[in-house]
Every structure is written in C-alpha cells, then in structure tokens.
C-alpha positions in Angstrom: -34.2 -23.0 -59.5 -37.1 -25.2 -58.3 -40.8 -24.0 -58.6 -41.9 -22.8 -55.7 -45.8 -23.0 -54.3 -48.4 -21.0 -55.3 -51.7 -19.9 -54.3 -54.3 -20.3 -57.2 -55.7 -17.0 -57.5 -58.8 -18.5 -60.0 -59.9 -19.9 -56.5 -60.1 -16.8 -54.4 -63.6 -16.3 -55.0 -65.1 -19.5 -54.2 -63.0 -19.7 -50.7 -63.1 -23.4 -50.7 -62.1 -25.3 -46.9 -59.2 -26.3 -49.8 -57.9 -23.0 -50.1 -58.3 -22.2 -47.0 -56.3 -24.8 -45.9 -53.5 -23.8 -48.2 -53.7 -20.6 -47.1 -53.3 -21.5 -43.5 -49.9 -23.0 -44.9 -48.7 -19.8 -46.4 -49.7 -17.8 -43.6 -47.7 -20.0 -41.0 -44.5 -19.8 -43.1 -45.1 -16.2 -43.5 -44.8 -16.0 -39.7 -41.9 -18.3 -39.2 -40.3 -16.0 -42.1 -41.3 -13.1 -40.1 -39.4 -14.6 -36.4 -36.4 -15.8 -38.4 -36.3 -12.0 -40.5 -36.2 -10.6 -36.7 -33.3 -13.0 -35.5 -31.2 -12.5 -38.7 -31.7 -8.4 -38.6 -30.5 -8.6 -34.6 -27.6 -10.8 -35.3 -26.6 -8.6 -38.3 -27.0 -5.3 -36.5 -25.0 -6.7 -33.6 -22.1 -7.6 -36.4 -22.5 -4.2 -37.4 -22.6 -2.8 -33.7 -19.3 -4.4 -33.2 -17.8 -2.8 -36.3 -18.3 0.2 -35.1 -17.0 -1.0 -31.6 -13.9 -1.8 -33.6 -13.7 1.6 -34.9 -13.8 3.7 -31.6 -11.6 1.3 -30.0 -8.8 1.1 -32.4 -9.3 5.2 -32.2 -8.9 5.0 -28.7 -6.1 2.0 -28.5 -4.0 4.5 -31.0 -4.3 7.4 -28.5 -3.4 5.0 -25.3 -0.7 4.1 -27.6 0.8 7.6 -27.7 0.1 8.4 -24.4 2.8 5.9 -22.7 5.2 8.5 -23.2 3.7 10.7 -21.0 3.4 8.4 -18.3 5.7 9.3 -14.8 7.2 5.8 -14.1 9.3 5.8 -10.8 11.0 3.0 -12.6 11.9 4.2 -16.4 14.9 2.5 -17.3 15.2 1.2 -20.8 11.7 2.6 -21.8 12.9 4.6 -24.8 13.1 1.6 -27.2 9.4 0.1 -25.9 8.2 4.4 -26.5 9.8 4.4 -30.1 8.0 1.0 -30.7 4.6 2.4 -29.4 4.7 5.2 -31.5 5.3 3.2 -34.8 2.4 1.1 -33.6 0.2 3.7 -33.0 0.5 4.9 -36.5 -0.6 1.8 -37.9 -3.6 1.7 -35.8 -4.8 4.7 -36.9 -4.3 3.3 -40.7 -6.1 -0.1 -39.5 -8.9 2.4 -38.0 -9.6 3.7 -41.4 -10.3 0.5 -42.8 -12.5 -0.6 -40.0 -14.5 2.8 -40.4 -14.9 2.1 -44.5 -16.2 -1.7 -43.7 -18.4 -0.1 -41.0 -20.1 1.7 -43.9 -20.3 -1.0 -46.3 -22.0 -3.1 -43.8 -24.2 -0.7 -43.3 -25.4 0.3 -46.7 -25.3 -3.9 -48.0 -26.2 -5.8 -45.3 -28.4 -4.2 -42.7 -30.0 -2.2 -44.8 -31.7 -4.6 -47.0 -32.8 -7.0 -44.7 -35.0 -3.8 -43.1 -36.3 -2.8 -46.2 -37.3 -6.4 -46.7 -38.7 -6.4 -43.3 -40.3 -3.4 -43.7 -42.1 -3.7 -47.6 -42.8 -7.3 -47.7 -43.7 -8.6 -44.4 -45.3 -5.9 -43.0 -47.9 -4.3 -45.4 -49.1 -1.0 -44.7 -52.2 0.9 -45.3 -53.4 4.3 -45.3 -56.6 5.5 -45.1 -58.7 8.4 -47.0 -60.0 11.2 -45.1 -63.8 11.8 -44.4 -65.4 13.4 -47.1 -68.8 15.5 -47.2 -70.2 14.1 -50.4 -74.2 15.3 -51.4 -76.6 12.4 -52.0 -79.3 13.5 -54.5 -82.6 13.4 -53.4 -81.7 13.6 -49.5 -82.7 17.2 -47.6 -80.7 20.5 -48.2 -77.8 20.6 -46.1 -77.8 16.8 -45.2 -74.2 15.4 -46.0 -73.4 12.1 -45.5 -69.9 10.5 -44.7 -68.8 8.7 -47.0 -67.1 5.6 -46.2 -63.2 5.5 -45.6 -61.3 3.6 -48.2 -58.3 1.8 -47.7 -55.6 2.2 -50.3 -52.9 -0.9 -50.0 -49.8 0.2 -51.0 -48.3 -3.3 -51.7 -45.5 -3.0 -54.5 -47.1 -5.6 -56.6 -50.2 -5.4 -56.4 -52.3 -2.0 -55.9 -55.3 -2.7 -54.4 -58.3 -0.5 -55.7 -60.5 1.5 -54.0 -62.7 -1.1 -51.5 -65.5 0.9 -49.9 -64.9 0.3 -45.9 -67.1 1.3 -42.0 -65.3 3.7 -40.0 -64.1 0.9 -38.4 -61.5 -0.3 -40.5 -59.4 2.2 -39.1 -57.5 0.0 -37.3 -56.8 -2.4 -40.4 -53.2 -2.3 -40.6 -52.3 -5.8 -42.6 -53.6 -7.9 -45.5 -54.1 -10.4 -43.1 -56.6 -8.1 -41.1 -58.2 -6.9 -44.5 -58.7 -10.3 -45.7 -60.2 -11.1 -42.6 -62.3 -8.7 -41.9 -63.6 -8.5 -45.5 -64.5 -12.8 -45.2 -66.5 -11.8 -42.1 -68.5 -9.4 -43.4 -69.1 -11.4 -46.5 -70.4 -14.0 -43.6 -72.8 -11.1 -41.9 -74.3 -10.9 -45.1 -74.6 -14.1 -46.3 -76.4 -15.2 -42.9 -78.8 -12.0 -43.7 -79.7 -13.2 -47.1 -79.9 -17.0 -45.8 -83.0 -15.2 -43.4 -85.0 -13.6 -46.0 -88.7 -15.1 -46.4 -90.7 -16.0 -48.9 -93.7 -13.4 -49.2 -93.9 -11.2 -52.0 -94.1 -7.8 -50.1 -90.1 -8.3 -48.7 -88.8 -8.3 -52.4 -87.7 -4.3 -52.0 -85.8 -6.0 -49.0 -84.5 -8.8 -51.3 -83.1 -6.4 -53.3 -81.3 -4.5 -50.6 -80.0 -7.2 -49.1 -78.6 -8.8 -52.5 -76.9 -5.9 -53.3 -75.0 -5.9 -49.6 -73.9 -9.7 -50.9 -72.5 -8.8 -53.6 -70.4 -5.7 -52.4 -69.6 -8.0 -49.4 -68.6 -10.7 -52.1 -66.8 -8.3 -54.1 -64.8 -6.7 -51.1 -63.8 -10.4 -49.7 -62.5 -11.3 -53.5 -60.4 -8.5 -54.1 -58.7 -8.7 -50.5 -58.3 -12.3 -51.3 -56.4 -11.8 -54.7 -54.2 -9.0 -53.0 -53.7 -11.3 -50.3 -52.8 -14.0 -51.9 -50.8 -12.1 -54.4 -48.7 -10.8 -51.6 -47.7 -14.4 -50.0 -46.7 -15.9 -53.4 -44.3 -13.2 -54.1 -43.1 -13.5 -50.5 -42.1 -16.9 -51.6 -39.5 -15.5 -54.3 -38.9 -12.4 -52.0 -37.3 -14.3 -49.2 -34.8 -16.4 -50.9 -33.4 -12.4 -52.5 -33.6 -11.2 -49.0 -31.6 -13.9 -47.7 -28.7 -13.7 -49.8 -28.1 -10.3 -50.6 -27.2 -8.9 -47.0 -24.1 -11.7 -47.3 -23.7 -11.0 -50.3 -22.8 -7.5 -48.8 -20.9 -8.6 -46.1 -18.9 -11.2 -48.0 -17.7 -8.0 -50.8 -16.9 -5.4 -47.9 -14.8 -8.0 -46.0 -13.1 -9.3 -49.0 -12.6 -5.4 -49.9 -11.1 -4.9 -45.8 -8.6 -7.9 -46.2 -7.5 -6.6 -49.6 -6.9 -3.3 -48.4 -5.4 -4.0 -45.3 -2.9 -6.9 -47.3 -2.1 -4.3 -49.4 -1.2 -1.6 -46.6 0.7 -3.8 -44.1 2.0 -6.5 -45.7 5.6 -5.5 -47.6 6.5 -2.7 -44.7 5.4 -4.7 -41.5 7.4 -7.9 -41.8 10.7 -6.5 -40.9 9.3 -4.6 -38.5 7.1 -7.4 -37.0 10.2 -9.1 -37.1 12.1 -6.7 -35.0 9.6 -6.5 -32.0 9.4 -10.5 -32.1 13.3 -11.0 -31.2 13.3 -7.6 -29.0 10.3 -9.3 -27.0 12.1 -13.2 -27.1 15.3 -11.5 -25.9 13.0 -9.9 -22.8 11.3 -13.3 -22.3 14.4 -15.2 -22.1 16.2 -12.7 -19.8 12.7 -13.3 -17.7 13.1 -16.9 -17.7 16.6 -16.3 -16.2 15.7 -13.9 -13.6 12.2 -16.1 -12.6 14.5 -19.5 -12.5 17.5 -17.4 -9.8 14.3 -15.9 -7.8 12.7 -19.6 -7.9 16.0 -20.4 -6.0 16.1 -17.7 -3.9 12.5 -18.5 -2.5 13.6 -21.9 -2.0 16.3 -20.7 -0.2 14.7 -18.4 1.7 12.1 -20.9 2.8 14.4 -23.5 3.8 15.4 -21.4 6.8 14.9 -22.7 10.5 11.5 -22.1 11.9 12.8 -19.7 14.6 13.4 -17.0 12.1 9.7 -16.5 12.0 8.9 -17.3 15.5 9.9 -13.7 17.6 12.2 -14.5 20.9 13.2 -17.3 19.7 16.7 -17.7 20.9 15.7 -16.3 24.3 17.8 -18.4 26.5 21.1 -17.8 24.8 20.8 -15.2 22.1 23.5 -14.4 19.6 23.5 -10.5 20.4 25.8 -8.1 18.1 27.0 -5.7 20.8 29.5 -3.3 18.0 26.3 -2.1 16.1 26.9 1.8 15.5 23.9 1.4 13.5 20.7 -0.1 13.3 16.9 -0.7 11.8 13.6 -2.4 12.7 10.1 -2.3 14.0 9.8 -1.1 17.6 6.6 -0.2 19.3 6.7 4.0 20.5 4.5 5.1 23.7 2.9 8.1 23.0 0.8 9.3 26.1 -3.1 10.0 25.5 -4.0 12.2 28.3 -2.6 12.3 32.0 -2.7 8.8 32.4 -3.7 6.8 29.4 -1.3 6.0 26.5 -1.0 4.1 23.6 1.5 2.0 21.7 2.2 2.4 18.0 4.4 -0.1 15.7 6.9 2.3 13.5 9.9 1.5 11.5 12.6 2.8 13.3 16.7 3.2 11.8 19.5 5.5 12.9 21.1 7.9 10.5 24.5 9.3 11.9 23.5 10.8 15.4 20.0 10.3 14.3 17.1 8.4 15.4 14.9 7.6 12.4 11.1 7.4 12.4 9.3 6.3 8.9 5.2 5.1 9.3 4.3 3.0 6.4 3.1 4.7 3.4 5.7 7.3 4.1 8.1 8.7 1.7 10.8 9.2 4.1 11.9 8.9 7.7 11.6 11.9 10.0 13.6 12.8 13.5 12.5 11.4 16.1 15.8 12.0 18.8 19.3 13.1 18.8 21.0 10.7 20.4 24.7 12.5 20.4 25.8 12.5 24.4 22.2 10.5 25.2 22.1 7.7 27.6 19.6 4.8 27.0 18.4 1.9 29.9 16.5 -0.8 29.8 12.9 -0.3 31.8 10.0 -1.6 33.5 6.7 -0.3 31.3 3.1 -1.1 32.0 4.2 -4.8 32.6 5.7 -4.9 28.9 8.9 -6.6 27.9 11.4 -5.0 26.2 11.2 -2.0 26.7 14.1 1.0 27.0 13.9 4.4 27.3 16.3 7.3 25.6 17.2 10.5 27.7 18.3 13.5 26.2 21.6 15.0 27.7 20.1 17.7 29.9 18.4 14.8 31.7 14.9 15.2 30.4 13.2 11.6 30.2 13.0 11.0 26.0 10.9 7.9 24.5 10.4 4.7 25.4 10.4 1.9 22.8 9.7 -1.9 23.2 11.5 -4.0 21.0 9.7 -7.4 19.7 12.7 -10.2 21.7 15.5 -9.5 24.2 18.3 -10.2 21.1 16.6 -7.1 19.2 16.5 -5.4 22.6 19.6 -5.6 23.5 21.0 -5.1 20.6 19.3 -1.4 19.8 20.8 -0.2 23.7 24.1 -1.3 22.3 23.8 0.6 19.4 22.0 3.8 20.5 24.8 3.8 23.8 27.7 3.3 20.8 26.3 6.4 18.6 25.9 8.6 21.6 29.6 8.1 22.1 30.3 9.3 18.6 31.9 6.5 17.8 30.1 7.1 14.1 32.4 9.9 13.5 35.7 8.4 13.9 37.9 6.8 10.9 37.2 3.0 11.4 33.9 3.5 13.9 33.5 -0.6 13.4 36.9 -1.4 15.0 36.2 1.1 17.5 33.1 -0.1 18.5 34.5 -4.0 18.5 37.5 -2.3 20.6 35.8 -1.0 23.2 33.5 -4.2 23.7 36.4 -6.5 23.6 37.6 -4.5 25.9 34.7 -4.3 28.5 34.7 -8.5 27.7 37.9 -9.2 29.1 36.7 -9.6 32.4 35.1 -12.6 32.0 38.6 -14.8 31.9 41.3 -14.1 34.5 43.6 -11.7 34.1 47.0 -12.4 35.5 48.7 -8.9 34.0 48.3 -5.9 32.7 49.1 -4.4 28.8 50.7 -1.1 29.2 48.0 1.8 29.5 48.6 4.9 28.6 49.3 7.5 30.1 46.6 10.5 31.8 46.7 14.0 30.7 44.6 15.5 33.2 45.3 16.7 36.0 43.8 13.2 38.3 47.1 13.0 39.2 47.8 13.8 42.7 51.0 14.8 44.5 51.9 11.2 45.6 52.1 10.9 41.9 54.3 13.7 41.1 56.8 12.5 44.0 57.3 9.1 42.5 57.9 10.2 38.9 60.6 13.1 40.3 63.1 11.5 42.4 66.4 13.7 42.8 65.0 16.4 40.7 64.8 13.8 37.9 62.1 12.6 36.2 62.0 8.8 36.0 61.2 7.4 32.6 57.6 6.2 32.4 58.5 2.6 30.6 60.5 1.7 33.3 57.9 2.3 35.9 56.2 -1.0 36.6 52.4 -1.5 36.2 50.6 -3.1 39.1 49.3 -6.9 38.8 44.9 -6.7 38.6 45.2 -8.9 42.3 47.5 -5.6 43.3 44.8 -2.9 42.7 41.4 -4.9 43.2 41.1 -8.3 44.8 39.6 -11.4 42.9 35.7 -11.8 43.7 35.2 -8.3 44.7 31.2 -7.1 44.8 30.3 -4.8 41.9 27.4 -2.3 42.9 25.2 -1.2 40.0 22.9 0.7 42.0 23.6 3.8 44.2 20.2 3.6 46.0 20.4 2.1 49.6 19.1 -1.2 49.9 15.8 -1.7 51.7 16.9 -3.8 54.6 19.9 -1.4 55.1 17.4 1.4 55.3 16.0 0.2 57.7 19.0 -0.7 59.6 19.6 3.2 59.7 16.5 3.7 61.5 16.6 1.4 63.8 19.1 3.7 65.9 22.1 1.5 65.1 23.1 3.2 62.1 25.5 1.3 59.7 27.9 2.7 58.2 26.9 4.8 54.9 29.7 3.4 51.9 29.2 6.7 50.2 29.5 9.4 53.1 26.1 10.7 53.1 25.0 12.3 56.3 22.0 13.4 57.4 22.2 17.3 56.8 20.0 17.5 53.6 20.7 21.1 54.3 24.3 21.2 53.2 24.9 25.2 54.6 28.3 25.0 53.6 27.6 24.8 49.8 26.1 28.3 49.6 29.7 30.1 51.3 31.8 27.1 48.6 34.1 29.3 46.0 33.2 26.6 43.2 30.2 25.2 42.7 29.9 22.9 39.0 27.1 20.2 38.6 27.7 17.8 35.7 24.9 15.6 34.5 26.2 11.5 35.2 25.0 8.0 35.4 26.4 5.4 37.7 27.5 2.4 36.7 28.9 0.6 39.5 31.1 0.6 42.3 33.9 -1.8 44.1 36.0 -1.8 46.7 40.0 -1.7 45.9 43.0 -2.3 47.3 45.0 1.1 47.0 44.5 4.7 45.7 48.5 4.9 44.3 47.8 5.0 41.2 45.2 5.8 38.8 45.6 2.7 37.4 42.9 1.6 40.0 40.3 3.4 38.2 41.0 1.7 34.9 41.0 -1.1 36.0 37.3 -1.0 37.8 36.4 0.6 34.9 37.1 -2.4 32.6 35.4 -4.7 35.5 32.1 -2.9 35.9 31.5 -2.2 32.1 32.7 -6.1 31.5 29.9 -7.5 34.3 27.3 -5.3 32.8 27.8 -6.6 29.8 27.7 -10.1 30.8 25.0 -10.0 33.1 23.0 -7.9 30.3 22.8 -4.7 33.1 22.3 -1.9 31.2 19.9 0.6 33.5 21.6 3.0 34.8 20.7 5.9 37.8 21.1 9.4 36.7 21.8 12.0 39.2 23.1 15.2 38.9 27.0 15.5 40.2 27.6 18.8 41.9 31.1 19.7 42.4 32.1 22.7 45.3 35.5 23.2 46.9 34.3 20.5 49.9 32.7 17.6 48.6 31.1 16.0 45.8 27.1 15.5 46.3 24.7 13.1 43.7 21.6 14.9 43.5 18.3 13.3 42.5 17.1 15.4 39.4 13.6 15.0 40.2 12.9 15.5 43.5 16.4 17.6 44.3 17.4 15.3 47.4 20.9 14.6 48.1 22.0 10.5 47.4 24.9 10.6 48.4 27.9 13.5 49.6 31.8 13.2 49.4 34.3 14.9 51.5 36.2 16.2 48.6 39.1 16.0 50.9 38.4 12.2 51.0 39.0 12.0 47.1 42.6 10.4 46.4 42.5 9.5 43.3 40.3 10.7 40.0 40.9 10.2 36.1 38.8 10.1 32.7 39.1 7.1 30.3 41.8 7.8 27.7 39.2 6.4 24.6 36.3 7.1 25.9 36.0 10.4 27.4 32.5 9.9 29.0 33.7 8.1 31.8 34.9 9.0 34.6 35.7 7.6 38.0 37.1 9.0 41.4 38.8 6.8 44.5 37.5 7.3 48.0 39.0 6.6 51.4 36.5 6.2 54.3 37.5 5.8 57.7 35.9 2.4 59.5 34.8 2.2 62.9 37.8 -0.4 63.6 40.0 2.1 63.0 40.9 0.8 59.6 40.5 2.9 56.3 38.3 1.2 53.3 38.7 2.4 49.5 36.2 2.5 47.4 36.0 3.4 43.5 32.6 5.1 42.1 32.4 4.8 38.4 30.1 7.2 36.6 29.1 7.8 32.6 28.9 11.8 32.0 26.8 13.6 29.3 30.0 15.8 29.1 33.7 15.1 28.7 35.1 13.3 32.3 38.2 15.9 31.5 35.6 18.5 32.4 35.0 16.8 36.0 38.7 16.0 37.1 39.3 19.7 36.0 36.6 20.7 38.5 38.1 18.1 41.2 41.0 19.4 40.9 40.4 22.7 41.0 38.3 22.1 44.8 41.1 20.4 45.7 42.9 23.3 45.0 41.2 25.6 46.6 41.0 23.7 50.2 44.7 24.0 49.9 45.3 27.5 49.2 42.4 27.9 52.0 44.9 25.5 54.6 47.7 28.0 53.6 45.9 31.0 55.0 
C-alpha cells in the first residue's frame, strides 16, 4: 500500500507559514472526509431502511396471501385452484421473510454500524471538562479559595492529551480544531504582551511574569498542535478501514441471503414454478381467444347504422313489433310534487308476468310498480311531452303515466302492456296468440271478399230471430250448412269508423241552436233518468270504447264480428290507441255510458232498441251490441258500438239479456 502524507510532528512547535500551510491541507480533506462520511452513512441507512421495508412487507404480502380465501366474490368460479396456489405461496413468503429479517440484522451490526463509530470516534473528537475545584493557595487570606482553572481531558484513542491548564471559557471547546485554535491565539495574546515590554530596569518583576505567561502559552499551543496533528495523520489510515469494512459487511450478509435462500428454494420450487407457469400460459392464451372474439364483436357492434344511436330515428315509418307480451327499457315516470308541480324521473322499466317492473340504477332488484291484469293503457297528451301513455287500473282509477324516448318504443310498450292485460301470458303458446290476434285485427287493411267460418256464440246474444232460423219444423238445421254472409252483406265498403263517443264540437252546437240533429247514440235530454231508480236490474260494468260504424243488418251476430275486426284493424293502422272510459250501466230499459268523473250521462240506449249483442269468442274483453234508431225519414239506421270491458263481455250480454227479459215478462202482465 502507498505511503500516505504526514504531518511532521518535529515542526509543531515552531508553527512555520510551511506547516501551516500543510495543515490547511489536512484540515480541508478532513472536511470533504467528513461530507462524504455523511452521504455514505445516509445512503447505507437508507439500504438498511429498505431491508427492513422488505421485512414488514413480505410479512404482510404472506398475510394478503392467505386472506384471498376469505374474500366474497360475486363471481367465484374456478377460484379453488388460484386459493390452493396462494396458500403454497404464502408459505414460502414467510420462509423468504426470515431470510430478509437475518440480512436486516447483518446489515445492521457490519455495515451501518461501523461507519457511525467511525463517524463518531475519528471525525468528531470529543472533550470533557473537569469540574471547578476549591484549591488553597499558600500565602493568600484564610478562607480565600481560588478556582482553579478547568482542564480539558481529550479523549482521542491515540493520543491522550495531558492535562492543559484552560479559562473558564474553554467550555465551549468541543474539537481539536477549536483547541488548537484557541491555544495559537493565546500564544499570540502573549506574545504581543511580551513584544510591549520596555526597557527600564524597575519592569523586570513584570518581565518575569509576563515570560512565564509565554511559555505556558507556548507550551499549551505545542501540545494541542501534536494531538492535533496526531489525530489527522491517523485519519489518513482511518478512512481507507472505514471505507471498506461496511461493504465488506454488506457483501458477506448478501452472499450469506443468496446462499440461504438457493439452498431453501431451489430443488422444491422448480416443479412447482413450473406448474403455475403453464396454469397461467393456459389462462393467457384462453384470454387472447376471448380478447380477439370481443375485438370482433366491438367491431361489429360499431359498424351498425347511425340511427341506432340517434333516438326516433325511424319516425316516419317505424318497424313497430305489435305481438310483444313482454317488454324492457328506459321510460321517464311522472311523479307529482305538490298540487300542481311534478317531476319526471328516468327508470328502467320490464314486465314480469302481469307485472310492471321498476329497478333505479344501483338497485339490486326491480320492485312493483302496477298490475296490469284487466288494465287498459292509451296514449296521452302530457305537459306538451311526446310519448307519453298512461296505465289505468281496472276499477277505473287513473295509474302512471310514462313517456317513452321515440314513437317505435311507444307504441310498442301500449302493445305490449294491452297484450298482458289480456292474459295472453298465461296461455300455452302466448306468442302465437298474441301474433293471432294482431293478424287478425290487420286483415282489414286488404279487401275482403268472404268470410272463414266463425265460430259459433255461447252466450245468450242470440235473439229470437235467431232461434227461428236455426229451428224450422221443429228441427234444428245443421250449423255447416247455414251460409255465412259476404263482409259487403253486413257492413258496406268505406263505412266511417268513430273512435270517439264525445259529440263533436260543431254538432254541439248544432243542438243548441234549436234545430237539434239527430243524437246517433239516443241520448236525450233527461240527465235525470227517474225511471232507473223503479228498474228491477241495475249492473254497471267498467268499458272503453273503441269505435263505432254503421251496418247493414242486425240478423246475425256475425255483424258484430265483423266490426269488431274493422275497428281494432283501423286502430291499429292509424296508430289510435286512446280510448274513452265510461262506466256502462245496465237496467231493464236501456243502457246509459256514464262519465266516471263527473257522473254525467254520454250517452242512453232504449234497451228495447238493442237487436243484436255478443262477446268475442278469443278474446273475452270485448264486447259489442247492435242498435236500431228510427230516422226522421221514416227509415230505420243500425248502428254497432264496440266497447273493451275490464270484465268478461259474457258478463254484459248476460246482463242484456236478462233486461231484455224482464221487459218481456213485464209486456206479459
């Protein structure tokens, strides 16, 4: 190893500018030692620091480990493989823990703690300092003590410094480098005293003195300056040991950590390292798969025209599904805030059965919202919205209104809601019968030169004209020999439909001008109606009109079938689904359509002016009743008045025919 440079101790005492120069050397590479100590003991404590940071975690990685097994995944499936893979892992984390905690300690006892012992012993030099003393000095007074001066005891491991008489003032010496300084200016003070001396006999008592101060001042200023000089020449040996052996430390306790851990993981890891790297290929290739078909699905998806994202699109001619018995979307519910204020709220809306759905986002499931068995649904006018129908309960009670986001999803939820509340859901094939009865109503929009065979009415709509043709001779002619009328027989081409039962405006006022037209549905102008209270039957049914036509003859109830299919086929082409609910009350002399909210009489039948009557064979709701009105020519005019009921229409012809009854037995007597 190379000499390294010294400091000539022989020189100390006569402090040449030479030596000091040197010294000024020493002292700077004792400082840049003194940074660089500093750097190296943060960066080694910071090595250390993450050690133990690689303890606690791999403590706490090995507990996160265990604790997937515990976790409630709404999706589980095929965990038990990963879980028995965890667990394995887990084990050898805490066996990898224990070799991070030994290192920890190593690091700790051969590498950070030397470097602070260096830092501590040989760059920073410490001194302590003697106690005040009383100490007697002969020949002074009895009693008087004085102090005698504090000494400063170096406690440098090479060199110990003797006993150097100090002022209180050196109490704050804490270095060499302050001794050695503050000893050189003292030996200054004293010189510059001695340098001032004059030349008369008298002052030699003073010459004395003052000599003896220079040479304790000389003294003091040498012996600091040989422990001084002492301690930065075995710095220079010092800090090429303090360098090394810290890494020398680190080098053996990582060496030691590898070895260990080669010798715990190596031989038993491989297969199982093996394992997990072809269980986790396996996954990534079935993930390649499944990213490549949804890579093809989004460009699929994509590729679609612009309209699917662009609401009402297909406005002018859309392509509406009218055989829905179910359905799902967003629709917009009006709740009401106070007696005149509402608000609008977007919900997901399906139907379940007979059900109405309601689920708000974020919920878990759907709630009820309305049962729409034997409910009727219209479209309506709302607070200038479009869109928007309503759902009424079957006892007539106004329900919710919704507004859906274009006229296809519009129309399409009244077809559906109006098929469920037929309970067409609980039939066998409710699809076919839902496409039955719309193909059905659609006929009408092609001529129709003849009728298929209908069948036949087991109610009692029937009437006695009936009876008579069937039973000629007392016997009963076979029903597939009678011959169905032509449509141009029962209902001429082009006839008017009616969809609403109110009056016109301009007729209204025709009424009131004194020449009063002639009402098409009998009402008169007795709201009164005495004779209902002395009536022997008195049933009111809860219907909605659908429309009314006039027809050629009441002979059969073939008729009513027939307008039936005519008024639920223009409805359905025109897109008319609102309907007029009124209450039907049924006594043994007319039929009377009340208004259910303000009780006023619409319209009023002579129940004696009802020929004909009969339900639908599939679908029992409706019903529909033939009336002859006598004209002011003389002439007779037939009209047919088709209604949906909340009940069965058996229910109404029953009651019908049971008035009808009544007036005759009453004609009898």
């Amino acid at each position: 190893m190379p000499a390294v440079d010294k400091l000539l101790l022989e020189e100390a005492l006569q402090d040449s500018p030479q030596t000091r120069s040197l010294l000024s050397v020493f002292e700077e590479d004792a400082g840049t030692l003194t940074d660089y100590t500093n750097q190296l003991l943060q960066a080694m404590q910071r090595v250390y620091g993450a050690q133990n940071e690689m303890c606690l975690a791999t403590q706490q990685l090995s507990k996160q480990l265990l604790a997937y097994e515990k976790q409630n995944f709404a999706l589980g499936k095929g965990d038990e493989e990963v879980i028995s893979t965890l667990h394995y892992f887990s084990k050898v984390v805490d066996e990898l823990n224990l070799l991070h905690t030994e290192l920890a300690k190593q690091l700790a006892d051969t590498m950070v703690l030397p470097i602070i012992q260096f830092r501590e012993k040989d760059l920073t030099v410490q001194f302590s300092e003697l106690l005040l003393t009383s100490h007697y000095v002969p020949g002074s007074p009895k009693g008087d003590h004085r102090p005698v001066r504090r000494q400063i005891v170096s406690r440098f491991s090479l060199v110990q410094a003797p006993r150097i008489p100090l002022s209180r003032d050196d109490s704050k010496v804490s270095t060499l480098k302050d001794l050695f300084g503050l000893a050189s200016n003292e030996h200054d003070l004293s010189m510059a005293k001695y340098s001032r001396l004059p030349k008369k006999k008298e002052n030699e008592k003073v010459k004395t003195e003052v000599g003896k101060e220079v040479a304790a001042a000389r003294r003091k200023q040498h012996l600091s300056s040989l422990q001084y000089y002492c301690a930065l020449n075995a710095l220079q040996y010092r800090k090429q040991m303090a360098m090394m052996e810290p890494m020398i430390g680190f080098a053996h306790g990582q060496i030691n950590f590898f070895k260990k851990g080669a010798e715990m993981f190596s031989k038993p890891m491989d297969s199982f390292l093996s394992s997990v790297a072809d269980m986790v290929q396996s996954i990534q290739v079935e993930l390649e798969a499944e990213a490549e078909k949804m890579r093809v699905s989004q460009q699929e998806l994509l590729s679609v025209d612009e309209s699917v994202y662009t609401p009402d699109s297909d406005v002018a001619a859309p392509q509406i599904n009218r055989n829905l018995i179910q359905k799902a979307g967003y629709l917009n519910l009006r709740n009401k805030t106070g007696l005149v204020t509402t608000t609008w709220e977007r919900l997901y809306f399906f139907t379940q059965g007979g059900n109405l759905m309601c689920q708000p986002r974020g919920a878990v499931a759907g709630g009820l919202i309305q049962d729409l068995d034997n409910c009727s649904v219209m479209a309506v006018d709302c607070e200038d919205r479009r869109y928007c129908f309503q759902i009424t309960t079957p006892n007539g009670k106004s329900g919710i209104i919704l507004q859906a986001e274009s006229r296809k999803e519009n129309e399409e939820w009244i077809c559906a809601i109006n098929n469920i509340s037929r309970q067409i859901y609980l039939t066998d094939n409710p699809e076919a019968v839902a496409i039955k009865l719309n193909q059905t109503a659609l006929q009408a929009v092609t001529p129709i030169t003849s009728f298929g065979k209908k069948q036949e009415s087991s109610c009692p709509s029937q009437n006695l004209k009936n009876s008579e043709m069937e039973n000629e001779n007392d016997k009963i002619v076979p029903k597939a020999t009678a011959r169905l009328p032509e449509a141009e027989e029962l209902i001429a081409p082009g006839t008017p439909i009616q969809f609403d039962i109110v009056l016109p405006a301009t007729e209204f006022l025709d009424q009131n001008r004194g020449s009063r037209r002639t009402n098409p549905f009998g009402e008169t102008e007795d709201e009164s109606f005495p004779e209902a209270e002395d009536s022997l039957l008195q049933q009111m049914f809860i219907v909605r009109f659908l429309g009314s036509m006039a027809v050629k003859t009441d002979s059969t109830t073939e008729v009513i079938y027939e307008a039936m299919r005519q008024v639920l086929a223009a409805r359905a082409i025109h897109n008319i689904f609102r309907m007029t609910e009124s209450h039907l009350m049924v006594t043994s002399q007319s039929l009377r359509l009340i208004d259910p909210q303000t009780q006023v009489s619409r319209a009023n039948f002579e129940l004696t002016s009802v020929t004909q009557f009969a339900a639908h064979q599939e679908n029992k709701r409706l019903v529909g009743f033939v009336i002859r009105v006598p004209e002011s020519t003389g002439e007779e005019s037939l009209s047919t008045y088709i209604f949906e009921s909340n009940s069965e229409g058996e229910k109404i012809c029953y009651a019908i025919n049971l008035g009808k009854e009544i007036i005759e037995v009453q004609k009898a007597h």
